[in-house]
N, C-alpha and C positions, 0 to 999 in steps of 0.2 A: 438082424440088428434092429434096435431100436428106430421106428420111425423117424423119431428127431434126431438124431444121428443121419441117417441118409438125406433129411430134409435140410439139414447145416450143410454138408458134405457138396451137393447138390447146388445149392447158393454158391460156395464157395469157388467151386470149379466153372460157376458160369461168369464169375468174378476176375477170372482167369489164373486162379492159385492153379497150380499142379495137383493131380490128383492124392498124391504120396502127401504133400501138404496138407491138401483139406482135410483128409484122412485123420493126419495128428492133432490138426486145430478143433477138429469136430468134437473128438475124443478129448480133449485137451479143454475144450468149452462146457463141456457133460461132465464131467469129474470134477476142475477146479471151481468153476465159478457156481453149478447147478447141482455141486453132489452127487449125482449117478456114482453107484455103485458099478462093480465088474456086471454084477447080474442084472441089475437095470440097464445098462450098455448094449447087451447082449440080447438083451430079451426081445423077442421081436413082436411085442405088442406097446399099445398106445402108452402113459406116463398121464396121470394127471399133472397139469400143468398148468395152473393159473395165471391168469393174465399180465397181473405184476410182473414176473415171469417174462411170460413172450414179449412184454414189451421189452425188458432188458436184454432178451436176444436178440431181438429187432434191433437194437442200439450196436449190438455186437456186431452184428451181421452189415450194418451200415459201415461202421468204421471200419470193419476188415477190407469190403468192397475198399474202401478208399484207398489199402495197404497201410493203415496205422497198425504199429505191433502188439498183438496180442497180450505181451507182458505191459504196456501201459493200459490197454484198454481193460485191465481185469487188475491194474493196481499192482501186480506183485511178479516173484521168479522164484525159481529156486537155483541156489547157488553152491555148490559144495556139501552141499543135503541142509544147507539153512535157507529155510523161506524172508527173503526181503521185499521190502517194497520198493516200490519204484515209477517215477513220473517221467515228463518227458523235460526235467529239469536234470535228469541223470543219465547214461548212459546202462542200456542195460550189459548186463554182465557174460563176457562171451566164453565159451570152453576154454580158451588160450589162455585166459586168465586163470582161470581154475589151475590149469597146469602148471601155471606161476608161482600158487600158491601154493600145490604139492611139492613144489623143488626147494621152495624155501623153509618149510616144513620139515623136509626131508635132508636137508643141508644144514642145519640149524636145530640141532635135536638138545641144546643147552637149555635150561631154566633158568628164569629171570632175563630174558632180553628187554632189551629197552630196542624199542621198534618205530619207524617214523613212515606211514605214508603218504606221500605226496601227489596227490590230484585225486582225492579218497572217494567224489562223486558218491557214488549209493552208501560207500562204506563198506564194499565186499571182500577186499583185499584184508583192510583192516581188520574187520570183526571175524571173519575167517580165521585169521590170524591170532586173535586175540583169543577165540574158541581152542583153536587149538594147539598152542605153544603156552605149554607150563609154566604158570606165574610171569608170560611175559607183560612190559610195560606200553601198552602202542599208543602214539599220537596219529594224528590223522590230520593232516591241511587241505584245505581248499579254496581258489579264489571265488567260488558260488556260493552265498549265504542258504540260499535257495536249496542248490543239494545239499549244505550239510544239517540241515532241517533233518531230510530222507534220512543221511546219515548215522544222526542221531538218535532218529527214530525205530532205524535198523540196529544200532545199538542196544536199544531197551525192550526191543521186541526178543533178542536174543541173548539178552541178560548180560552182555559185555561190558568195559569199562571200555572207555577211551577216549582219552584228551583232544578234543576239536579243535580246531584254530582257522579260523579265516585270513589266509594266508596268499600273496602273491608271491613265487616263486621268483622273482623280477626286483622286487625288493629282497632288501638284506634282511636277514634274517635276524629277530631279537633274540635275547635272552642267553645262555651256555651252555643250552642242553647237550649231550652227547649221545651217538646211538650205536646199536650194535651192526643195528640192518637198517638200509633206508632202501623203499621200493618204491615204484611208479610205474604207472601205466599212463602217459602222458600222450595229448595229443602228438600221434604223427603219421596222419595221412596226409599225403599232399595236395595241391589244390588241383592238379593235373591230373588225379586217379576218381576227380567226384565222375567221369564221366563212367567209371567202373562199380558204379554203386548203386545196391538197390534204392527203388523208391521212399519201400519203409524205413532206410537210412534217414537219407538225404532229406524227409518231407520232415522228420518225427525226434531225433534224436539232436541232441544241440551238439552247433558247430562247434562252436569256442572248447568243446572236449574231443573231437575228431581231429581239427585241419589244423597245418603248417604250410607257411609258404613255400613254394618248390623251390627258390632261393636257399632257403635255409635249414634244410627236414630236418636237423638235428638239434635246433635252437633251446628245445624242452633238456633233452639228453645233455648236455653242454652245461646249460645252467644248472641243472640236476647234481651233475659230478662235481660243480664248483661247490655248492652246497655240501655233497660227501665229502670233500675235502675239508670243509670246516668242523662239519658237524659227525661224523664218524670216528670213535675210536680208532686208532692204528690195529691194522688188520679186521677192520670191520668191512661187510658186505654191502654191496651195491647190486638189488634184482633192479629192474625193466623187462617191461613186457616194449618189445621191436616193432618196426616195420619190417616186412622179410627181405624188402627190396634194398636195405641198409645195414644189414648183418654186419657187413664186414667196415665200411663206414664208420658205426657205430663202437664196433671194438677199438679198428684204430685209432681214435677218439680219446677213449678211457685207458687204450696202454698211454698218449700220451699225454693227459692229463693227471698221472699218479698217482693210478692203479696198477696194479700187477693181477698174475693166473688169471686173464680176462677169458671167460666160453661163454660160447655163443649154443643154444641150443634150438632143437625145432619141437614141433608142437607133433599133434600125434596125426597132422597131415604134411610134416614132413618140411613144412615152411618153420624157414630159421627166424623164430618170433620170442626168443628169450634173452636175455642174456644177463650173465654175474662177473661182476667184478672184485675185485680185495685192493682197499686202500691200504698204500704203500706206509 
């Protein structure tokens, strides 16, 4: 292997990442942010490496020791095979999402939807969406002027259309629009589960898109459905991406707030972190 490979690898593990981790970040550090090719990876001699360079690994290798996440300290992710950006004004984008977005994809195979996300942060849901559903029309709200900058910007890096709106869910909503599909990924972790969280959580990614009071875990989902009640055609769909620990919560909720065919789904470890509804 490359000596700077083993030289990252080596930091990393005395930083106290897991070896299986430093492994990916190492490689993950050499590829996206430094270029290494497979055969530069592999090669087991030196790399010229100028100093410009080793300082910005230096910088790298500082903030990972801290447990800042990789995808903020290198600017970007990949999400559904589209590269976005991403700060620590947004939420980076998890597998479970992805798999959100294959269901609705896959549920949803019409042309021409008119499509609404709600808490759009980086914009991955949306521009996903937008990438890949034929002629559809998607909006995107956010209460963060901040992420829908990223947003936007994820928008235009990947050549999508989609309507912004700086939006609180908590207020009523303007205008008449109507949708085919309204989806969200809203915050709902409670405040009783931070003590289950990694560092690079908790230190890096903003609250106000994670946490709900243990009082109320459902407060986002609740106000959400009130909204699909307004703003859904009849027999239009309602995705959420769940907490696992409110599955069944969460259904009961939406049977009785005037939906129907409420399923609840799990992710590909088996925790129930999806669910679809159809306004009645």
């Amino acid at each position: 292997m490359n000596p700077l490979y083993i030289y990252i690898k080596q930091k990393l593990i005395a930083a106290s990442y897991a070896e299986t981790e430093a492994s990916a970040l190492a490689r993950w550090i050499l590829e996206e942010e430094f270029g290494f090719s497979t055969l530069e990876l592999y090669a087991g001699k030196d790399t010229d490496f100028p100093m410009e360079k080793r300082n910005r690994l230096n910088d790298i290798l500082v903030r990972l020791a801290r447990f800042e996440p990789i995808q903020y300290i290198i600017g970007k992710t990949e999400f559904c095979g589209l590269t976005l950006k991403v700060s620590s004004d947004v939420l980076i984008p998890r597998p479970e999402t992805a798999e959100l977005v294959d269901w609705i994809v896959s549920d949803c195979p019409q042309s021409g939807l008119r499509v609404l996300d709600i808490g759009t942060g980086s914009g991955c849901i949306a521009i996903t969406l937008a990438e890949r559903m034929v002629e559809a029309e998607v909006s995107a709200w956010d209460i963060s002027e901040k992420a829908l900058a990223v947003a936007r910007e994820n928008a235009l890096r990947n050549n999508v259309r989609i309507a912004f709106s700086c939006m609180d869910v908590f207020n009523e909503p303007t205008g008449t629009s109507v949708f085919d599909i309204i989806v969200s990924n809203p915050p709902y972790i409670t405040e009783s589960e931070r003590a289950e969280m990694e560092r690079n959580v908790l230190d890096y990614e903003p609250e106000t898109a994670l946490f709900v009071p243990d009082t109320d875990p459902l407060r986002f989902y609740r106000r959400i459905a009130h909204i699909g009640n307004q703003m859904l055609k009849p027999g239009g769909k309602l995705f959420f991406e769940i907490n696992r620990a409110y599955g069944s919560e969460t259904a009961a909720m939406l049977k009785y707030g005037g939906y129907s065919q409420v399923e609840v789904r799990s992710d590909s470890y088996g925790n129930a972190r999806m669910i679809k509804a159809i306004k009645r």
